[in-house]
N, C-alpha and C positions, 0 to 999 in steps of 0.2 A: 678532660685534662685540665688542671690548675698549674699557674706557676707561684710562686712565694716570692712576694715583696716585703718593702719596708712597712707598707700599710697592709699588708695583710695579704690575702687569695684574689688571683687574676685571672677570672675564668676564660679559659679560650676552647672554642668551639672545634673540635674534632672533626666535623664534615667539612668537605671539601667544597670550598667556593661554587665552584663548577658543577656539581651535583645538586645545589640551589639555585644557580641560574636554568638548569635543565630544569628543575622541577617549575619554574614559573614559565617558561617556554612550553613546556607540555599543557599546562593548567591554562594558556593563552591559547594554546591552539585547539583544547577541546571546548572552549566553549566557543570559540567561532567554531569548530564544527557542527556543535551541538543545535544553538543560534540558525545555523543556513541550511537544514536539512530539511527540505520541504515536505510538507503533511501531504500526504495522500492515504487512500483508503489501500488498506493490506489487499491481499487476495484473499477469496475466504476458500475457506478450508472445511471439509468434511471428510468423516471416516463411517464408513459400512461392512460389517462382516468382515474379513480380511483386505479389504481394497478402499483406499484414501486419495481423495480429488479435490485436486485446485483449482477454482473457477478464477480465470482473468479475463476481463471482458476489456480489450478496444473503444476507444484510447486511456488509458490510467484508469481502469476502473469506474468511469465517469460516462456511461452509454447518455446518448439524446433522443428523444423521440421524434419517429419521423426518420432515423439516419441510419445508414447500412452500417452496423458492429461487428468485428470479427471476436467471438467468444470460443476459448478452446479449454479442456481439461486437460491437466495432467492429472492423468492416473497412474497411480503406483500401487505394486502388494505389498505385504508386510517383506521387510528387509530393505525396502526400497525398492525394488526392480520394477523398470517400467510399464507399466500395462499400454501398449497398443492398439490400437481401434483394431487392426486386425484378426485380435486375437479375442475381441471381445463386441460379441451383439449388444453395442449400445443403443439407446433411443432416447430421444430427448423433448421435454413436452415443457409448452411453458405457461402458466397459468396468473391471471389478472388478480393481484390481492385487492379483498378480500372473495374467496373460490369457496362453494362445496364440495367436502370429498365426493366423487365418482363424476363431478360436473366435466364437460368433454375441455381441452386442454386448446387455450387462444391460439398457439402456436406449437407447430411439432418441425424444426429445422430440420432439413438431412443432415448427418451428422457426415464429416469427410476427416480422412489423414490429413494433420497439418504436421507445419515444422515451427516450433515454438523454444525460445531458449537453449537450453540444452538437450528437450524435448525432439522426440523422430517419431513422426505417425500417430500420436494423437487425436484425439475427438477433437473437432473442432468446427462451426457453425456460422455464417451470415444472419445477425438474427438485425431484423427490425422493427422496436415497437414501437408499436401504433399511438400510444400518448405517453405524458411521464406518467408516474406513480409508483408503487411499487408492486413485484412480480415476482413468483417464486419458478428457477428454473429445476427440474427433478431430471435429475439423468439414472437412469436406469441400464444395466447390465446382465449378459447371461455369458459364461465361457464358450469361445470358440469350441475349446475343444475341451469336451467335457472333465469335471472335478480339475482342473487347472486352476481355479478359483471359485467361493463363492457368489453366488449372485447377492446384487445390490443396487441402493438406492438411496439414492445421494440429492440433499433438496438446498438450495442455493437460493436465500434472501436478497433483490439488489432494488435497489431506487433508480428511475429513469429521471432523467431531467427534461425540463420541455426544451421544443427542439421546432421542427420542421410541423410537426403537427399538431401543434399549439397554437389555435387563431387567437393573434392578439391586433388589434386597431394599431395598423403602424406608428398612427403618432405618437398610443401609448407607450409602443417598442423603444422608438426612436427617443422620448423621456427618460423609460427606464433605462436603456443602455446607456443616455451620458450621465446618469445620475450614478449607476454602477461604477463605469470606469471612473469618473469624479471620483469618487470616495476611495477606490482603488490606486488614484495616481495622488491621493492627498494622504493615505497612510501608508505607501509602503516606503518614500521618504524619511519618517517615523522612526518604522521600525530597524531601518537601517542606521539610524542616528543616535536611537538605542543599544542597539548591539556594539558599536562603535564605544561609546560612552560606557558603557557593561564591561567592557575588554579591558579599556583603558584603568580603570579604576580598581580591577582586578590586578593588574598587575601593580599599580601604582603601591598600593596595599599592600601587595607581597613585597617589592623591591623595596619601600619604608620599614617591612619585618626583616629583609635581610641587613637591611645597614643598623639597628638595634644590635 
């Protein structure tokens, strides 16, 4: 919209005030959301045949060596619908990378119903390895009751971290842990002064573009 002066055309803006300040209120609050959402490793995900398993291993993803994990699948068929340990001769075998095929398997957990998220009855295992490194878990299935589903085989990449069965010389331990947390208690000060400063400047920039 214009209006007509003695000097000529006087542009005025058709958007409502309000529908710019919302827009930099939205634009403030997803990057602090963005900013504070902390990285962790996804669940990993595999699909075989008709049936698709999420591995989440106890605590976040992050197993130690040497320490009792609770690891559970969810299994689902195609459409979604949940696959149940009852319904399904699972077995689970877990192997030291790097393994030969047919070499016999480090670990074979009993596999039990658990209760997991929105999950009821589920595979789900006590597994504790023996050092960090990393490890491929293979879960294997056949239907209870047969042609209910194909059978499959699902193999699960994870890294172990050291833990309880990792002999380290305490005093080296005792070194490295305050040097860790050091450097842990000297940047996330930082990065919270950053985001801070990120925020503000974002909006500053927008609120100097609304009053133009």
């Amino acid at each position: 919209m214009s209006l007509q002066t003695s000097r000529g055309k006087l542009s005025v803006s058709t958007t409502p005030r309000w529908r710019k300040t919302n827009y930099v209120l939205s634009l403030f609050f997803l990057v602090i959301l963005l900013t504070s959402v902390p990285l962790a490793s996804a669940h990993k995900v595999q699909i075989a045949a008709d049936v698709g398993g999420t591995l989440h291993i106890e605590p976040n993803d992050n197993p130690r060596a040497g320490e009792p994990t609770q690891a559970w699948f969810a299994l689902t068929r195609k459409g979604g619908k949940v696959l149940p340990l009852k319904d399904c001769n699972c077995q689970l075998a877990i192997y030291a990378e790097p393994y030969t095929p047919g070499e016999p398997a480090l670990l074979e957990p009993v596999l039990k119903p658990v209760q997991a998220e929105r999950y009821q009855g589920i595979p789900g295992a006590e597994i504790t390895f023996p050092k960090q490194g990393a490890y491929e878990l293979k879960l294997t299935g056949k239907p209870a009751t047969e042609g209910s589903f194909r059978p499959f085989d699902l193999k699960f990449q994870i890294t172990v971290a050291a833990g309880k069965a990792v002999e380290t010389p305490q005093s080296v331990e005792n070194i490295t842990n305050q040097q860790q947390g050091g450097a842990i208690g000297f940047i996330q000060p930082i990065i919270v002064i950053a985001i801070i400063l990120l925020s503000i400047g974002i909006v500053f920039f927008m609120v100097q573009g609304l009053r133009r």
